[in-house]
N, C-alpha and C positions, 0 to 999 in steps of 0.2 A: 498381602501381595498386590502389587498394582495392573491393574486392569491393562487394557491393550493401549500401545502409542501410536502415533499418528505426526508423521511429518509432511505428508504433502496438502497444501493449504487447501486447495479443492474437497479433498476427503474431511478435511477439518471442518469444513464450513457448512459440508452436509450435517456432518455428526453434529455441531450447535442447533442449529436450524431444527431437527428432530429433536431435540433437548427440549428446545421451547417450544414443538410442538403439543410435547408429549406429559408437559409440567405446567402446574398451575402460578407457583410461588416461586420463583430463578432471582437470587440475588448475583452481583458481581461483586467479586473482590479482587480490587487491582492494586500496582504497585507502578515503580519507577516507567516499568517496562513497555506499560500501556500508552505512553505518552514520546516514546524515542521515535516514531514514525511523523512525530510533528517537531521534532526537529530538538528534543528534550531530551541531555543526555543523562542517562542513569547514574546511578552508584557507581553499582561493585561488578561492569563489567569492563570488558579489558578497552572499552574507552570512555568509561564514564569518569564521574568527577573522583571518584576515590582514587584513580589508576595516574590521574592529573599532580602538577609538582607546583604547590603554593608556599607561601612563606611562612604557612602553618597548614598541617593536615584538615583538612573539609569537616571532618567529624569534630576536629578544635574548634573551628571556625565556628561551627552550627552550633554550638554550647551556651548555654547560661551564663554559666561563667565569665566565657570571652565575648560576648554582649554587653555583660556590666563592666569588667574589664578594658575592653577594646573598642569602643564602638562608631571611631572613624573605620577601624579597619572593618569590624562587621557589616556596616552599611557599603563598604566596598564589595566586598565580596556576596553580599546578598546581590546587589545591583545587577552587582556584572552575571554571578551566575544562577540566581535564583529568579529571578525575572524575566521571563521570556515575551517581551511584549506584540511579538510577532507570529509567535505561534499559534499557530490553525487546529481546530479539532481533527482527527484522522479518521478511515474505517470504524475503528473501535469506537470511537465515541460516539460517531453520527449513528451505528447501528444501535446501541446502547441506549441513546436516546428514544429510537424509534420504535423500538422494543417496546421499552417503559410507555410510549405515548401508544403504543395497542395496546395494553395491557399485559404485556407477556415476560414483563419486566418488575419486579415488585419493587427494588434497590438497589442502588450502587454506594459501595463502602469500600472508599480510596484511600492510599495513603500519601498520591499526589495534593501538590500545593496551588498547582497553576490554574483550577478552574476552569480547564476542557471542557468539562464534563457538560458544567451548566451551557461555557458556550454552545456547545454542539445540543442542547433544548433537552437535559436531563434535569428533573426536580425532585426525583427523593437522593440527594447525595450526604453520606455521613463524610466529612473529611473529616479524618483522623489526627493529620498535621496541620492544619487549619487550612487558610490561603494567602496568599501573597496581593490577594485584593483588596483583602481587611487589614488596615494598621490602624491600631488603635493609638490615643491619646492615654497616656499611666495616669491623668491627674484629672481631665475632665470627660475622658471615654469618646472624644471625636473620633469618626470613624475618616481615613481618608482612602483611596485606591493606588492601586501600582503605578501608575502615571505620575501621581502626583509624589511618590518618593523618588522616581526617578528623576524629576523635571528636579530633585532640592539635591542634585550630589555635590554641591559648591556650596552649600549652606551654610555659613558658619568657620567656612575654611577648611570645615571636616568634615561636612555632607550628613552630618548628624543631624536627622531633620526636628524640627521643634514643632508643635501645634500652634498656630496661629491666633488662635483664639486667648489661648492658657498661658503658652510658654512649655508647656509641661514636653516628656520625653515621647516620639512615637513610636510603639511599638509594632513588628511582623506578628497580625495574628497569628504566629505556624508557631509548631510546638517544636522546641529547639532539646536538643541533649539535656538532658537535667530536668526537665520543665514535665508532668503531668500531663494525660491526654486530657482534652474538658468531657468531663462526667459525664453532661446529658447528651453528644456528642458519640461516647463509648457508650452509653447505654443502650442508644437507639440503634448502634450498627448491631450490639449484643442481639437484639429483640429481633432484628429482622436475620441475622441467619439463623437464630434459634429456630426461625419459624418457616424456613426457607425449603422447598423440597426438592430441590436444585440448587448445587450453590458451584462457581464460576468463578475459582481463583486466575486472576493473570497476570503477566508483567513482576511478578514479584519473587524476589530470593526467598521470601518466609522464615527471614533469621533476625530482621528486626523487632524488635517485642517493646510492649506488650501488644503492637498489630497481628502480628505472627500467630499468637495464642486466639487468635479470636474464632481461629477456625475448629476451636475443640468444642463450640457451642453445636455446630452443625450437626443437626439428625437426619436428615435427607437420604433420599436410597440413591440420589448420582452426585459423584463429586469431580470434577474436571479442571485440570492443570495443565494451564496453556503457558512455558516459559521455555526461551530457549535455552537452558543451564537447566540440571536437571534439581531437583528444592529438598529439602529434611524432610518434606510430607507424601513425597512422590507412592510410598508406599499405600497412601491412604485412596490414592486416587482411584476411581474406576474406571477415566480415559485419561492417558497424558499427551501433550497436544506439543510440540516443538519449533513447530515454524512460527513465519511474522504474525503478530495476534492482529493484526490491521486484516491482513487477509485473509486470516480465519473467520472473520469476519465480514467478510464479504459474501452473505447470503440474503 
């Protein structure tokens, strides 16, 4: 049965605040949600990208498939909606950071692409779906950033960018439909809420997998779910928290 909820942001902010007073090892596990206060919209809520009308559904788009398949169209639709180059860290992440830089933060294990996290000065981060800051080269492993896929959308006539060096194809380090999470990656998020004695889900539906499943590692005696929609694990939780996570976080 799940623990008592909490919708007003005030009372939320206490309840975390005590969490991490009270806890030595607090990891966070975020999702889409954690990142819509910086102007980042999510999935699967009623105005995110899946609710949106493309000339192929966001889930095709985001595929392996339609990457090797399509890949003027994919670099379009990465550009335009997976890129946020304007985006600012919010409450959540400056406080996240600050956390971690007292020590009262062990890890953040995302399944955001955009690299908030680091901006707002967090450094044990597990991304899950890689980032939009790493594009690799397929043939010689050049790394280049988001800036620089953005400045090539005319490249070629079909904004397919090429490595400069090689020729070779660049690739979104993020992990697309089809494609494996990276190992060492999944391993280390495994290891730190195995060991977590607080763990701190937010932002997140908990239906995409195998991220979703990571939370059956947790042995901790406080589990907290901060998401406005209520999630498949609400049952598990000992507080469930419903307002903005930006201002839950503001303590």
């Amino acid at each position: 049965m799940a623990g008592q909820g909490i919708s007003n942001p005030r009372e939320a902010a206490n309840e975390l605040a005590q969490l991490f007073d009270s806890h030595d090892r607090v990891v966070f596990f975020g999702g889409a949600g954690v990142s819509t206060a910086s102007g980042i919209p999510d999935f699967r809520s009623v105005d995110g990208l899946y609710h949106q009308h493309f000339d192929y559904p966001p889930e095709v788009m985001l595929s392996h498939s339609f990457y090797e398949a399509h890949p003027a169209e994919f670099y379009a639709f990465y550009r335009e909606r997976m890129i946020a180059p304007n985006a600012q860290p919010n409450q959540c992440h400056k406080k996240l950071a600050e956390l971690e830089h007292a020590g009262k933060l062990d890890a953040v294990v995302t399944q955001n692409i955009d690299g908030l996290h680091q901006m707002a000065g967090s450094k044990r981060v597990f991304e899950l779906h890689g980032s939009v800051h790493r594009n690799i080269c397929q043939r010689c492993g050049a790394t280049y950033d988001a800036s620089w896929i953005l400045a090539r959308e005319h490249e070629n006539g079909r904004g397919v960018p090429a490595c400069p060096a090689c020729g070779g194809t660049v690739k979104p380090d993020v992990v697309l439909y089809e494609e494996p999470l990276n190992e060492e990656v999944l391993m280390g998020a495994v290891e730190a809420i195995a060991q977590a004695d607080a763990l701190i889900i937010g932002g997140t539906s908990l239906v995409v997998y195998p991220a979703a499943g990571l939370t059956q590692y947790f042995q901790g005696d406080r589990l907290v779910i901060i998401n406005r929609d209520p999630t498949p694990q609400d049952t598990r939780a000992d507080l469930l928290i419903s307002c903005d996570i930006a201002q839950a976080f503001s303590f």
